[in-house]
N, C-alpha and C positions, 0 to 999 in steps of 0.2 A: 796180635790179631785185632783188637778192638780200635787201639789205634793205627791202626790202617785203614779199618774200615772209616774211622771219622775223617779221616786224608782222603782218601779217596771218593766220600760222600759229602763233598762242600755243596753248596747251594750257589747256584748258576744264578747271577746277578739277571744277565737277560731275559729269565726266565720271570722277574719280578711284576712289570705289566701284565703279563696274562694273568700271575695269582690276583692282583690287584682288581682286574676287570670281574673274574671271579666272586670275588670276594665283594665288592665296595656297591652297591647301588649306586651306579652313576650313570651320565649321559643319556644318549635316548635310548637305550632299552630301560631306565631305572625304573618307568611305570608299570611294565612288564614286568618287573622284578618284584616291586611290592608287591603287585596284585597274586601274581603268584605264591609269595610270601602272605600274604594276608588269608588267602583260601585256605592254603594246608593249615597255617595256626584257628583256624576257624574251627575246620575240619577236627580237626588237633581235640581243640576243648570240647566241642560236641561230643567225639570217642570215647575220652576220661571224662568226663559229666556223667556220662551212660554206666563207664566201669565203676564210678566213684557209687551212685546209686545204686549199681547190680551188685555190688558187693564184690566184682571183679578183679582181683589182682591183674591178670592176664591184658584184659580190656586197658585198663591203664598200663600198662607197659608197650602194650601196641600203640595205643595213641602218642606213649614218647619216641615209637620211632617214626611217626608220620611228623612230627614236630619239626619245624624248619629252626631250633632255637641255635645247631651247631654254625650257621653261618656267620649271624651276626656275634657269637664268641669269639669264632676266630677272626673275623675284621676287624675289632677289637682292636685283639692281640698285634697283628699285625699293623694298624696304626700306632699301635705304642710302640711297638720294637724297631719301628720305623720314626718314632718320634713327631708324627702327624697330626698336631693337635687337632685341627682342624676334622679329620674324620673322626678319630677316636673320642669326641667329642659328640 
């Protein structure tokens, strides 16, 4: 059963440009991208500043999910597993 499912759940080559646009800060929407990246991790440490002084566990746990940090991990990832020095650089 497991190995079926990996058979039948390969990853569609075609599909690689959209993850990449996704993913990569490029071309002309990339100022768009930062700045929007740049607000929420703003956003981000203002929220945990506040829980880290309230004494809030909770406070700091919502700020890590307003945190934009999952993108640029998986661009990363996906420059290396792609072998892109150039991004994952």
């Amino acid at each position: 059963m497991f190995e079926e499912f990996i058979w039948k759940n390969k990853f569609d080559m075609a599909y690689l440009p959209v993850l990449q646009k996704k993913l990569c800060f490029e071309g002309e929407c990339a100022g768009n991208e930062f700045l929007n990246y740049g607000v929420l991790l703003t956003l981000a440490t203002i929220i945990s500043t506040y829980g880290v002084i309230a004494g809030s566990t909770a406070t700091v746990i919502g700020a890590m999910i307003i945190a934009p940090m999952m993108t640029p991990i998986m661009a990363s990832t996906l420059a290396i597993v792609l072998g892109d020095t150039k991004r994952a650089g």
